[in-house]
C-alpha positions as CSV (number, residue, x, y, z in Angstrom):
1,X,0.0,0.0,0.0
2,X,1.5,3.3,-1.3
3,X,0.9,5.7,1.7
4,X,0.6,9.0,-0.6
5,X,-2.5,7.1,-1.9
6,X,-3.7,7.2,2.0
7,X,-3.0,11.1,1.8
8,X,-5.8,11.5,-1.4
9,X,-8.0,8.6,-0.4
10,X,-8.7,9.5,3.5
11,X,-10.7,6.4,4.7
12,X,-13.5,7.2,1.8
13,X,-12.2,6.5,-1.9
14,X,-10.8,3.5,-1.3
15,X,-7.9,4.0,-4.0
16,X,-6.1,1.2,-2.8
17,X,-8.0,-1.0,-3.9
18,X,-9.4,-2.5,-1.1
19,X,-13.0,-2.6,0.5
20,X,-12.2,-1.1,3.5
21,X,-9.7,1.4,5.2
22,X,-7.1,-0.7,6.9
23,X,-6.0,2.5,8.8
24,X,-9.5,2.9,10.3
25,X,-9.8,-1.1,10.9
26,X,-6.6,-0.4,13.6
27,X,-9.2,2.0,15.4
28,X,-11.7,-0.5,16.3
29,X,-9.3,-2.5,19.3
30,X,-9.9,1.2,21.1
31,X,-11.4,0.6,24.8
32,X,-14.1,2.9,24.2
33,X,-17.1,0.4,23.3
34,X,-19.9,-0.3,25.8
35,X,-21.5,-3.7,25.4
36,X,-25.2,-3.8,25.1
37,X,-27.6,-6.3,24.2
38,X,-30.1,-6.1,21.7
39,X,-32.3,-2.9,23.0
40,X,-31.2,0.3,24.6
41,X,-32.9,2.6,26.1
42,X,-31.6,6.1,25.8
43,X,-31.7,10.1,25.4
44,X,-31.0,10.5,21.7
45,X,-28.7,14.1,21.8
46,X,-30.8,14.5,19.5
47,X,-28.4,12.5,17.1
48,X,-28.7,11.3,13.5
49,X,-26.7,9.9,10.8
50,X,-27.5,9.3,7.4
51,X,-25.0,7.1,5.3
52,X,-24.0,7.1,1.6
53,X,-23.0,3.2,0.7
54,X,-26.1,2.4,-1.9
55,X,-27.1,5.6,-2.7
56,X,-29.8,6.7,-3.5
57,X,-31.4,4.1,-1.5
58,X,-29.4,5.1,2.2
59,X,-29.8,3.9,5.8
60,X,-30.6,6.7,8.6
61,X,-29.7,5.7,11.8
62,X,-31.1,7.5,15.1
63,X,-28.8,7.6,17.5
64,X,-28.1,7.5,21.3
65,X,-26.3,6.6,24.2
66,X,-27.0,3.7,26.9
67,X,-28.0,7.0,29.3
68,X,-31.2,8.8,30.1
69,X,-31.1,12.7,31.2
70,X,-29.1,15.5,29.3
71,X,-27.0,14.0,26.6
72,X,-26.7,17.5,24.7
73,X,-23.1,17.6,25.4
74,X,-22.9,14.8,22.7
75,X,-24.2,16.7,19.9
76,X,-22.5,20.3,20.5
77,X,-19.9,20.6,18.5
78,X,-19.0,24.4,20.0
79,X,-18.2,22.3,23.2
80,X,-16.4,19.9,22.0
81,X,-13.3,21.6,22.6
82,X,-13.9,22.3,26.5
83,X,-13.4,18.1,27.0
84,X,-10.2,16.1,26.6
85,X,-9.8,14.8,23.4
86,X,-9.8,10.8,24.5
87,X,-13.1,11.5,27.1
88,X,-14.7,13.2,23.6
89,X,-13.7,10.3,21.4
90,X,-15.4,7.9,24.5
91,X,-18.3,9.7,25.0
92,X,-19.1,9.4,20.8
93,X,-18.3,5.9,20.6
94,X,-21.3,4.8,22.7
95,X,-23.4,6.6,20.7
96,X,-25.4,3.5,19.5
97,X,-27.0,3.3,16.0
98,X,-30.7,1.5,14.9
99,X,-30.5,1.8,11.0
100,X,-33.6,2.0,8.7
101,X,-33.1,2.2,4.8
102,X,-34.8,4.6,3.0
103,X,-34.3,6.0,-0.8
104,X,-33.3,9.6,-0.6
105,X,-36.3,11.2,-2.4
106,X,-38.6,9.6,-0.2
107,X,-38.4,13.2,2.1
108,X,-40.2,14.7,-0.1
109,X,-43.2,12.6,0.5
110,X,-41.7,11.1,4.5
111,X,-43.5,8.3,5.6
112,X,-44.4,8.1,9.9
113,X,-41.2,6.5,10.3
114,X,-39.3,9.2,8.7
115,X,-41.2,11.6,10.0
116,X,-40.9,11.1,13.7
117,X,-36.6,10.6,13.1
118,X,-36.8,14.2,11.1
119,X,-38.7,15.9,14.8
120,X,-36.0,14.1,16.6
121,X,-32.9,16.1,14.4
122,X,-34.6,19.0,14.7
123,X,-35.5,18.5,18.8
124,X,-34.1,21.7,20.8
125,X,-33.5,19.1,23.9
126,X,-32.6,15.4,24.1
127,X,-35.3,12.7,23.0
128,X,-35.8,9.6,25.1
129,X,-35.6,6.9,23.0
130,X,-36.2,2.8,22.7
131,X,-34.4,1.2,19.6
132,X,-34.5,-2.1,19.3
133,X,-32.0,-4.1,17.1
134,X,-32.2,-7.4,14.8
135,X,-28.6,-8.1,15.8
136,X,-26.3,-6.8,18.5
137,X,-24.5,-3.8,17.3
138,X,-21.2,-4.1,16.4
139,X,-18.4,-2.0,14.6
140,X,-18.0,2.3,15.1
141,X,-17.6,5.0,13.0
142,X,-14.8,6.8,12.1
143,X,-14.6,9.7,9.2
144,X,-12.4,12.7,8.5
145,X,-15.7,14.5,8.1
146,X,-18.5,13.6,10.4
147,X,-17.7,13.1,14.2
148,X,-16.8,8.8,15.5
149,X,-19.9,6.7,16.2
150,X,-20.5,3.9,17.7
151,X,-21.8,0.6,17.0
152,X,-24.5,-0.5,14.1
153,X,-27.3,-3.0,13.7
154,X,-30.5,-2.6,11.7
155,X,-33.6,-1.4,13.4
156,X,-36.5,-4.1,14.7
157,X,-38.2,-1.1,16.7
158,X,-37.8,2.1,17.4
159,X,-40.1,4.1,20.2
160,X,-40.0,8.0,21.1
161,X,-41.1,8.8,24.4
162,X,-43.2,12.4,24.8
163,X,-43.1,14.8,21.8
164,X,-39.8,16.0,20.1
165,X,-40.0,20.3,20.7
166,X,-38.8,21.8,17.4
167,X,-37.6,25.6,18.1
168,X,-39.9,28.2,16.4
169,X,-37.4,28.8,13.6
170,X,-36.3,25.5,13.1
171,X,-40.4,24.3,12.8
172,X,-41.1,27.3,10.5
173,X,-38.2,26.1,8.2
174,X,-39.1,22.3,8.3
175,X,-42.7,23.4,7.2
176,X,-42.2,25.9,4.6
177,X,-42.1,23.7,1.2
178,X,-41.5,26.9,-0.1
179,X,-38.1,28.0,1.0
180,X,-35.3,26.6,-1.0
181,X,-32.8,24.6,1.1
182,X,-29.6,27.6,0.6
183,X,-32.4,29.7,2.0
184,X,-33.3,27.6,4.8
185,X,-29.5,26.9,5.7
186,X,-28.8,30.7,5.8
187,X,-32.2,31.4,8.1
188,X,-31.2,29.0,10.7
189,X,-27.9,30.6,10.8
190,X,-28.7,33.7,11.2
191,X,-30.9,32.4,14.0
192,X,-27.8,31.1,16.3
193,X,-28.1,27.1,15.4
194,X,-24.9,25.6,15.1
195,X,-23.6,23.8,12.2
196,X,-23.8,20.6,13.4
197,X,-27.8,21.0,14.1
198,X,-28.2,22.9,10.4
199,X,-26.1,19.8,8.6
200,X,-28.1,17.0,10.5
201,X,-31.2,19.1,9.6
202,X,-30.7,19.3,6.4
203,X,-29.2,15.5,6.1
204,X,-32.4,14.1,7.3
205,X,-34.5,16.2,4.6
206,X,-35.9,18.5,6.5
207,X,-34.9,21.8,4.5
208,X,-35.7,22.7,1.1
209,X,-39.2,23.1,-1.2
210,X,-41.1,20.2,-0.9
211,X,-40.8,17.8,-4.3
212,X,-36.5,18.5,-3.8
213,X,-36.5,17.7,-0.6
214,X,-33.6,14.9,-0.1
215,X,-32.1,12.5,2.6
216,X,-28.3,13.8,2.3
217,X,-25.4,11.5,3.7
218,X,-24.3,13.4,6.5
219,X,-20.6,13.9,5.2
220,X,-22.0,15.3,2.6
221,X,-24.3,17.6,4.4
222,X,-21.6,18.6,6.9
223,X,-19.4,20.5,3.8
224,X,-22.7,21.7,2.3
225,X,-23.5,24.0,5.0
226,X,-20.0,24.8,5.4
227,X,-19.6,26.0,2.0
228,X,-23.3,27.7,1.9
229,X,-22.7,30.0,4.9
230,X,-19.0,30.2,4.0
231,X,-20.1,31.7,0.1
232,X,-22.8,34.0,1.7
233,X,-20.1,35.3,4.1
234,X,-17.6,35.7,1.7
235,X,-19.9,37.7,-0.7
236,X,-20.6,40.1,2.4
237,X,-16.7,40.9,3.2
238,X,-15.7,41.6,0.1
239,X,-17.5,44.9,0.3
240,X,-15.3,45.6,3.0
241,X,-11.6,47.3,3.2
242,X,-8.7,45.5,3.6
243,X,-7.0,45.0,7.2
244,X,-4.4,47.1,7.6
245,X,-1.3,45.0,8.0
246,X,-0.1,41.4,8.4
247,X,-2.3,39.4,11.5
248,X,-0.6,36.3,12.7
249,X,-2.9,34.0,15.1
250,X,-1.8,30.5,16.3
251,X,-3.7,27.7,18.1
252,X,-2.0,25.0,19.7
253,X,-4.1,21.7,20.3
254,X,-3.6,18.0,21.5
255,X,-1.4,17.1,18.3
256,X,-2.0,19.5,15.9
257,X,-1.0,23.7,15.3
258,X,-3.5,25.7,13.8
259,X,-1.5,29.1,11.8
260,X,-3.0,31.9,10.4
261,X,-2.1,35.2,8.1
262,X,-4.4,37.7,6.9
263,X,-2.8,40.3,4.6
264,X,-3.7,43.2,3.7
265,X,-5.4,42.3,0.1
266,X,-8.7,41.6,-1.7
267,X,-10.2,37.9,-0.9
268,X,-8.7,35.0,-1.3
269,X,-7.4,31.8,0.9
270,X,-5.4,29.0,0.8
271,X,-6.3,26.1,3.4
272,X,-2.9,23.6,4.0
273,X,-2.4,20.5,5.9
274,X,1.2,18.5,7.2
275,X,1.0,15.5,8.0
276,X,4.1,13.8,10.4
277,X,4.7,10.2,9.8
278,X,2.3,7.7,12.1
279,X,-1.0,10.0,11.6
280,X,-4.3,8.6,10.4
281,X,-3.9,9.8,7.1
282,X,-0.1,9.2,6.9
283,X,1.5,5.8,7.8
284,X,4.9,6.4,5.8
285,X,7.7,7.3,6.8
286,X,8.0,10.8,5.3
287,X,6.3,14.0,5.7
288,X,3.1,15.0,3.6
289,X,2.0,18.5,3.3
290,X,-1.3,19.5,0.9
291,X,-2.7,23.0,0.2
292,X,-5.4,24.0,-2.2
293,X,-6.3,27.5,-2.6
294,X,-8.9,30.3,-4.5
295,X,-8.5,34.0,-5.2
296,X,-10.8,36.7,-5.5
297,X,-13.5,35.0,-7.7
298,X,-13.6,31.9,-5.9
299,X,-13.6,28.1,-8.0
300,X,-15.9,25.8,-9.4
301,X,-14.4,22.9,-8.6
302,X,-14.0,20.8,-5.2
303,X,-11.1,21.1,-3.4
304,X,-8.9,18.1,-3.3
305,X,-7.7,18.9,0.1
306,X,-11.5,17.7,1.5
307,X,-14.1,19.0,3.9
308,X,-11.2,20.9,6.3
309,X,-11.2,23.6,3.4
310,X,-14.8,25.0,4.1
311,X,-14.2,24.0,7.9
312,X,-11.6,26.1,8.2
313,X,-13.2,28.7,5.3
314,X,-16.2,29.3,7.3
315,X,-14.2,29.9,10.4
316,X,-12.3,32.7,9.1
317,X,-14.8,34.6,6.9
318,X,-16.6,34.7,10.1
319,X,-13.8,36.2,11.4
320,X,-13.4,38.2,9.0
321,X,-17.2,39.8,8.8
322,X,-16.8,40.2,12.5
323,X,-14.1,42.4,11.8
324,X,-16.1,44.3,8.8
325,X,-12.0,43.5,6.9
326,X,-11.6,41.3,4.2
327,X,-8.1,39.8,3.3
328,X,-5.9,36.8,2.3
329,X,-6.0,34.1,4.0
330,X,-3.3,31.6,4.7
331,X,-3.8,28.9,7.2
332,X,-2.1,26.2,7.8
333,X,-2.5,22.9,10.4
334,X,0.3,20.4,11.4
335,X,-0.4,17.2,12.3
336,X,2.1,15.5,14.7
337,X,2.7,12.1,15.1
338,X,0.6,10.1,17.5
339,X,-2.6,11.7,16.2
340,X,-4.3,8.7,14.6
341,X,-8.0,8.6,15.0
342,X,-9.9,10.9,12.9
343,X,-12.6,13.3,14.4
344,X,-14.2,15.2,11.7
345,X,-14.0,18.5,10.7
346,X,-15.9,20.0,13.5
347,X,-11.9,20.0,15.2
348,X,-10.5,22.4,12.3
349,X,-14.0,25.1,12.4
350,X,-13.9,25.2,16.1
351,X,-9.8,25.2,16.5
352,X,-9.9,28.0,13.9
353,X,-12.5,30.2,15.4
354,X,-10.5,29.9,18.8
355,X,-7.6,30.9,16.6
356,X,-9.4,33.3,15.5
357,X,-10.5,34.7,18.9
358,X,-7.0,35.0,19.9
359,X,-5.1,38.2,19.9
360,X,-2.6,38.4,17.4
361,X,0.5,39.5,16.6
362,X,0.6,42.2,14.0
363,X,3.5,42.8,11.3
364,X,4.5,45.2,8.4
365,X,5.3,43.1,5.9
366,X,4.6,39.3,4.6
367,X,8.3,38.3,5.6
368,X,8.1,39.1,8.5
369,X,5.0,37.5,9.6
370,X,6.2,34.5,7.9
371,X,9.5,34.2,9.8
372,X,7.7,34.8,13.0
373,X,5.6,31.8,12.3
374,X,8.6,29.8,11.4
375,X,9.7,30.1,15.0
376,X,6.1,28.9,15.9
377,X,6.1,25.9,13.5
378,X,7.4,22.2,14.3
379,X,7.8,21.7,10.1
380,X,10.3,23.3,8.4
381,X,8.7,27.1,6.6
382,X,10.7,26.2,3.2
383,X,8.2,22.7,3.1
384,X,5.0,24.8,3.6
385,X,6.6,27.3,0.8
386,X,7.3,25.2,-1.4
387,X,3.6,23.8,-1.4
388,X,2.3,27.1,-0.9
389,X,0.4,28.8,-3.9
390,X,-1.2,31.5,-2.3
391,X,1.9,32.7,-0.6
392,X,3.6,33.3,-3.8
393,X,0.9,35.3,-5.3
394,X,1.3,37.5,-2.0
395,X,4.9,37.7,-2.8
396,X,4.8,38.8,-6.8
397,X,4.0,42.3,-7.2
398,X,1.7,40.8,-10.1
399,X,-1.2,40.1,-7.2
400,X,-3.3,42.5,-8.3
401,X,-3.4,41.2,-11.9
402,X,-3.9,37.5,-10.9
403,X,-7.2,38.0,-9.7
């Protein structure tokens, strides 16, 4: 197994040829599982996950824990970061899923069954659940874009107990099969949800005019809303002026550094990612670094470099609007060795926004911010210039032009 085809594939193209990721398969001796038997009874966060293996026909799986009481902790992603890494990774593995499978389009028209799991996504408070399985679940969850799960086993039963309370703007979205899912996305925002409710609310179908109304795998529906918000932000800043010099902000986390410029330019943003050897996505022995980038006018095509890109997108044009400044954007995360389980991109949105928080240090010129985060960095500068496009740009007195 080449390991720069683990750098491209991540654990979801599968480019070396096998039918499973074999880096994920090390994950599943972690202590974190709690055996159950074939029913649970439970407070679902409320928690959902819709899958993408047989598309368009897709299992949905409600979700919970072995625990009654407030389980919201489990589905916050703007928490997250407030826990240890290994009691967060825990605490997601017992989530317990009871799958049902459902075609996609069927959301436009949901039967009961459908219907009581979409009030359960969109619940403001935990559900009390009963799920009962045809097997004993077995196996977790582990993506670079949607947070670890636990076990799976098809759903024999599943009971709500009491009624699921939607919040008035989440209920007004759900039933207005006039208001086209971008629409809806943006409203919720703008209401205060987080992403992870407005990506499992619109995974589940609950967003949208009625007849395109769609169950959306929930990897999928994570980088949607990313990039929706994101492109609405993005629009908004660039009526803004430019900051007025070179902001440097760093974030240090349980093996990984978050970095970031902004320079004193119209839009634009480059998202990077190193790699040590013995990380999830890197079991050679050398370094990997990958950076994908856009300028003033944005791209048409997906980044390469995966979900991280709008993660990390949405966390600084927030930044950025907060600020009323637009800029360029560079950031960059290292990933050390010994950080091995994937926890989807909810880690690089919230690590940037604390980033982002931060106070930084302030510079006249690009050099110099770029030699003060040098002495920051664990990987050499000249790797993260050489892969750098952005940086480059910033450097040739041609900028202007290039956009």
């Amino acid at each position: 197994m080449k390991p720069e085809l683990c750098i491209k594939c991540r654990g979801g193209r599968y480019l070396c040829g096998l039918s499973y990721c074999p880096l994920l398969v090390r994950q599943l001796a972690a202590p974190f599982r709690i055996k159950i038997s074939r029913e649970l009874s439970g407070s679902s966060p409320p928690s959902v996950f819709v899958g993408r293996v047989g598309y368009p026909k897709v299992r949905i799986y409600p979700s919970a824990p072995p625990e009654l009481g407030d389980t919201s902790l489990y589905e916050d992603p703007r928490r997250w970061l407030e826990i240890p890494l290994e009691k967060f990774i825990a605490m997601r593995l017992s989530l317990y899923r009871g799958g049902l499978e459902i075609r996609v389009d069927n959301a436009a028209d949901p039967p009961r069954s459908l219907q009581e799991i979409q009030l359960i996504a969109l619940s403001e408070r935990p559900v009390d659940v009963d799920l009962r399985f045809r097997r004993e679940p077995r196996g977790v969850y582990l993506s670079e874009y949607a947070p670890p799960m636990g076990p799976a086993a098809p759903l024999a039963e599943f009971k709500t107990e009491g009624s699921p309370k939607l919040p008035k703007s989440a209920e007004k979205a759900y039933s207005d099969f006039d208001l086209d899912a971008r629409e809806a996305v943006l409203t919720l925002y703008r209401s205060g949800f987080d992403m992870g409710y407005i990506s499992r609310a619109l995974s589940v179908g609950a967003l949208g005019t009625r007849r395109r109304r769609r169950l959306v795998p929930t990897r999928w529906a994570i980088t949607a809303v990313d990039k929706i918000v994101s492109d609405h932000l993005v629009e908004k800043i660039k009526e803004f002026d430019t900051v007025d010099g070179y902001y440097l902000y760093l974030r240090r986390a349980p093996g990984n550094l978050f970095l970031v410029i902004l320079a004193p330019s119209r839009w634009a943003y480059e998202w990077g990612e190193a790699f040590e050897p013995g990380t999830v996505w890197n079991p050679g022995p050398g370094l990997a670094v990958e950076t994908d980038y856009e300028l003033y006018r944005g791209r048409d095509d997906y980044p390469e470099i995966g979900g991280c890109y709008y993660a990390a997108r949405l966390a600084v044009a927030e930044a950025l609007y907060r600020m009323r400044r637009q800029a360029a954007v560079v950031a960059w995360r290292e990933v050390y060795t010994g950080f091995t389980t994937p926890v989807g991109v909810w880690w690089v949105r919230e690590n940037v926004r604390e980033a982002l928080r931060s106070e930084p240090a302030r510079f006249d010129t690009l050099e110099d911010a770029l030699y003060a985060a040098s002495t920051l960095m664990k990987i050499p500068i000249e790797k993260w210039l050489s892969a750098s496009r952005l940086v480059h740009i910033l450097r040739s007195r041609l900028f202007g032009e290039s956009q």
